[in-house]
C-alpha positions in Angstrom: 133.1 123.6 166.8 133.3 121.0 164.0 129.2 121.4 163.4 129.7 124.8 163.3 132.4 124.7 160.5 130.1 122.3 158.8 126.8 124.5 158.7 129.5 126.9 157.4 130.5 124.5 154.7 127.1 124.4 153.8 126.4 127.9 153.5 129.0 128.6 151.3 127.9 125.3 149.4 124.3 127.3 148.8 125.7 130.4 147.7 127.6 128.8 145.0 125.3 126.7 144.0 122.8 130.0 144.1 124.5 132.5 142.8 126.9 130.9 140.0 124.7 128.1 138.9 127.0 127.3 135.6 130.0 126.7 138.1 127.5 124.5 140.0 127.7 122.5 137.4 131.0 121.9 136.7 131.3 120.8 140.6 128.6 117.8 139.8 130.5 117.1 136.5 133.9 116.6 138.6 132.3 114.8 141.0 130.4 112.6 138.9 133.7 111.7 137.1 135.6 110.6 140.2 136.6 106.9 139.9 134.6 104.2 141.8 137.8 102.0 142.4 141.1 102.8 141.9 144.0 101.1 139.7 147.3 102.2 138.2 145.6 103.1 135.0 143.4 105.5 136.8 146.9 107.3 138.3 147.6 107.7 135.0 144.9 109.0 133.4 144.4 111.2 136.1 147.7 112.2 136.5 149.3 112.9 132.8 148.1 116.2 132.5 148.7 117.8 136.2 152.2 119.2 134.6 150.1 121.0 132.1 148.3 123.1 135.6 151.4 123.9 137.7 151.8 127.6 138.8 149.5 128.7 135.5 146.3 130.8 135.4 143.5 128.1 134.5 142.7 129.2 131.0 146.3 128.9 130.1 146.3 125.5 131.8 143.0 124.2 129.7 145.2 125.4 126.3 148.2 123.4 127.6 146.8 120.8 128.5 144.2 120.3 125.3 147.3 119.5 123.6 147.7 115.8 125.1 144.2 115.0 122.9 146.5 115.1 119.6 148.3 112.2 120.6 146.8 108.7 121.5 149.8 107.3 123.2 149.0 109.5 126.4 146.4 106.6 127.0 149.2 104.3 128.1 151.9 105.5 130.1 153.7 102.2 128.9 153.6 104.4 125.5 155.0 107.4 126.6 157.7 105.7 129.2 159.6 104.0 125.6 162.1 105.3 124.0 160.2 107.0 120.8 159.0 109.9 123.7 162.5 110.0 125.3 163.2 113.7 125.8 166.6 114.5 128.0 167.3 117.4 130.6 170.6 119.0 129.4 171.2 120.7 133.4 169.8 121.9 136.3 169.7 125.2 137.8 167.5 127.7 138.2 166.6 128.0 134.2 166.0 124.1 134.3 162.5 125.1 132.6 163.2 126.8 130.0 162.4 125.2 126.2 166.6 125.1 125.0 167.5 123.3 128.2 165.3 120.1 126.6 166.2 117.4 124.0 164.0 116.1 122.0 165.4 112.5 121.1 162.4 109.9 120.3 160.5 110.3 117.5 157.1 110.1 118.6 158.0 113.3 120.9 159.9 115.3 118.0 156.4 114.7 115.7 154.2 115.7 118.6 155.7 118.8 119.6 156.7 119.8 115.6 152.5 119.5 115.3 151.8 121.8 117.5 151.0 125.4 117.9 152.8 127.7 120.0 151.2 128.2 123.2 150.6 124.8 124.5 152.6 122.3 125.5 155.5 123.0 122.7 156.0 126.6 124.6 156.7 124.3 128.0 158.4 121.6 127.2 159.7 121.2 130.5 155.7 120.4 131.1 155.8 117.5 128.6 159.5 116.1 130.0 157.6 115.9 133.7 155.0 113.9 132.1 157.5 111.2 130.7 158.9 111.5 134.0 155.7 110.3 136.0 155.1 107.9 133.0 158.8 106.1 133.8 158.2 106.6 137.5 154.6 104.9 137.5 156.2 101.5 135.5 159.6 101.2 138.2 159.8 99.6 141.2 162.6 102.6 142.4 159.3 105.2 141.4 156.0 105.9 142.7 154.8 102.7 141.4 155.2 100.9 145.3 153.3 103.9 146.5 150.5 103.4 143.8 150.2 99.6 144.6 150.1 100.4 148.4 147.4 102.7 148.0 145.3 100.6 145.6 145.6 97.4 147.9 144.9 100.4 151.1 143.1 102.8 150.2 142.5 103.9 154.1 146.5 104.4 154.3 146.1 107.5 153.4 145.1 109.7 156.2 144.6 113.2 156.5 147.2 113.4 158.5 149.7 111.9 156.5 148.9 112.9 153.2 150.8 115.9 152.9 154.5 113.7 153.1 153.2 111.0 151.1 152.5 114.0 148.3 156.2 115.4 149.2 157.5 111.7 148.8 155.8 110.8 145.9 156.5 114.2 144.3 160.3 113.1 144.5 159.8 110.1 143.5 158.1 111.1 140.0 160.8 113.5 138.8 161.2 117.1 138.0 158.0 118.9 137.4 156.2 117.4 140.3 155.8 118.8 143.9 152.9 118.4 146.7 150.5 120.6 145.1 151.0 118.8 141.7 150.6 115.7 143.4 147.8 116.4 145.9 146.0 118.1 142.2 146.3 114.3 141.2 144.7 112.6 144.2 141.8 115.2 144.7 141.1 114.0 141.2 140.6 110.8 142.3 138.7 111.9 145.6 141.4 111.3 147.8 142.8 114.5 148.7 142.6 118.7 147.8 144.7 120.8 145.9 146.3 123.8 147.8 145.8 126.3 145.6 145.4 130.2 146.0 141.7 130.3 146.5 141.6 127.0 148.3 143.9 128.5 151.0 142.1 131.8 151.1 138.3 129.8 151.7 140.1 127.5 154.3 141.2 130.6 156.5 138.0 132.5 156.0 136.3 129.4 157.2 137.8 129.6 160.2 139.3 125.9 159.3 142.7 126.5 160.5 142.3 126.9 164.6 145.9 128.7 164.7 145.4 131.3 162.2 142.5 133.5 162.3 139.7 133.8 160.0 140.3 137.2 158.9 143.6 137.1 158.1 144.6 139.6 155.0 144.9 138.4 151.7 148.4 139.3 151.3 149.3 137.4 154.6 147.4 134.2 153.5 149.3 134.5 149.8 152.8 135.2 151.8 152.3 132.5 153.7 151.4 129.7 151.2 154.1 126.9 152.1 153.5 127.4 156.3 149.6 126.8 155.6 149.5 125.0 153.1 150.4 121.7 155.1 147.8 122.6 157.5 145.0 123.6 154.9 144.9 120.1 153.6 144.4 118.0 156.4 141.7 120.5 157.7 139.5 120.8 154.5 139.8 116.5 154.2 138.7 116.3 158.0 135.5 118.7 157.1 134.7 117.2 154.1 134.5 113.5 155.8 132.0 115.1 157.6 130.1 116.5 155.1 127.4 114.7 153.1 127.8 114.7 149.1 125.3 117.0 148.1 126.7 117.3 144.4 126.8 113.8 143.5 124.8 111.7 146.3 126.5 108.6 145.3 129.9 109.9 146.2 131.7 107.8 148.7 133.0 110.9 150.4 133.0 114.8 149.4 136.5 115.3 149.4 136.2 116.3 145.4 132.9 118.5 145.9 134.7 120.3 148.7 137.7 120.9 146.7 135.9 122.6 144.4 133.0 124.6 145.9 135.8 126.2 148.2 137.6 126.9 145.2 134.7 128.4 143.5 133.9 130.5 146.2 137.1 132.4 146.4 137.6 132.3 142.6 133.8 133.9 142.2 134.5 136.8 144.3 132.1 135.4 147.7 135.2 135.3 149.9 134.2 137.0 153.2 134.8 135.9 157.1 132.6 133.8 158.4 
């Protein structure tokens, strides 16, 4: 059963790879740029922009996030945890995101956002207040920064199987803005997990990955259903992709990132089918 699903993997790998040779491309790119070790700096710079992605169409995402560039103090989370990019939440409720429910207190976060254009991150501020959030979460010892020290020191302590709560728990832990998928976004950056996305989900049943659920379940079931499969998608792709061999970049200590992404590609490029 597992070789099966893994001649599978590899078929959809080819007809990626075959038939949209520029996305290709961008999977050896991501792959290639997958840290060889692991510190705190690299959960930062891997992490600071995930806000900009959450529940946003990928161009718009790109725009949002392109804005980080005009500031150097995103390299240092240090930087953006002090009190020139303080920014407060005035409530919470259902509206929490929108732009008049954010004050802009430091300095260094009134400039930035008074430079910018409208479409990017001064349209979502609530985007920019979750990264401050991470940034003060990743420097505390009441934050995500035990988590992040745990998994530097063990990297094997994340399993498949527990990785879904640790992204629920460190999603908490880094503030408002954050959940699983935002969290699980970071770590497949870092070749440690896979983002549950639309089109992941979608190539995961169509696989045949999830053994309760079968493989040619509609669309609009798979999209209903996001949250129920979503915890099961995740530990099933990083179970296959330990099993596959890194094709896109054959130095790769695991495919977990190639995976990600070819399965991504090939529900985003229209070659979702049944197999």
């Amino acid at each position: 059963m597992q070789n099966d699903i893994v001649s599978r993997y590899y078929d959809v790998l080819n007809e990626v790879k075959n038939g949209a040779p520029a996305e290709w491309n961008n999977v050896i790119a991501l792959c290639e740029a997958v840290p060889k070790s692991i510190d705190i700096d690299k959960f930062w710079t891997h992490g600071r922009d995930k806000p900009c992605w959450s529940n946003i169409r990928v161009p718009v995402g790109e725009r949002i996030a392109s804005d980080l560039n005009r500031s150097k103090d995103f390299n240092s989370f240090n930087l953006i945890a002090s009190d020139a990019w303080e920014i407060v939440m005035l409530a919470r409720g259902p509206k929490w995101k929108s732009n008049p429910n954010f004050k802009v207190v430091g300095d260094s976060a009134n400039k930035f956002l008074l430079s910018l254009s409208r479409g990017g991150l001064a349209s979502y501020k609530w985007r920019l207040y979750a990264i401050r959030q991470y940034a003060l979460s990743l420097g505390n010892e009441d934050g995500v920064l035990p988590m992040v020290r745990s998994v530097i020191e063990r990297p094997h302590s994340l399993t498949s199987e527990n990785i879904y709560t640790w992204s629920k728990r460190f999603a908490e832990k880094a503030g408002a803005g954050w959940g699983a998928t935002t969290v699980n976004h970071l770590l497949t950056d870092l070749g440690l997990s896979v983002k549950p996305d639309l089109h992941l989900r979608r190539s995961a049943v169509r696989l045949g990955l999830l053994q309760s659920i079968p493989s040619n379940l509609p669309v609009e079931e798979i999209d209903k259903n996001s949250a129920k499969l979503d915890q099961m998608v995740v530990p099933a792709v990083i179970n296959m992709a330990l099993r596959v061999t890194p094709t896109a970049s054959p130095t790769s200590t695991n495919a977990i990132r190639e995976v990600d992404k070819v399965l991504m590609e090939w529900s985003r490029m229209g070659f979702l089918r049944a197999l």
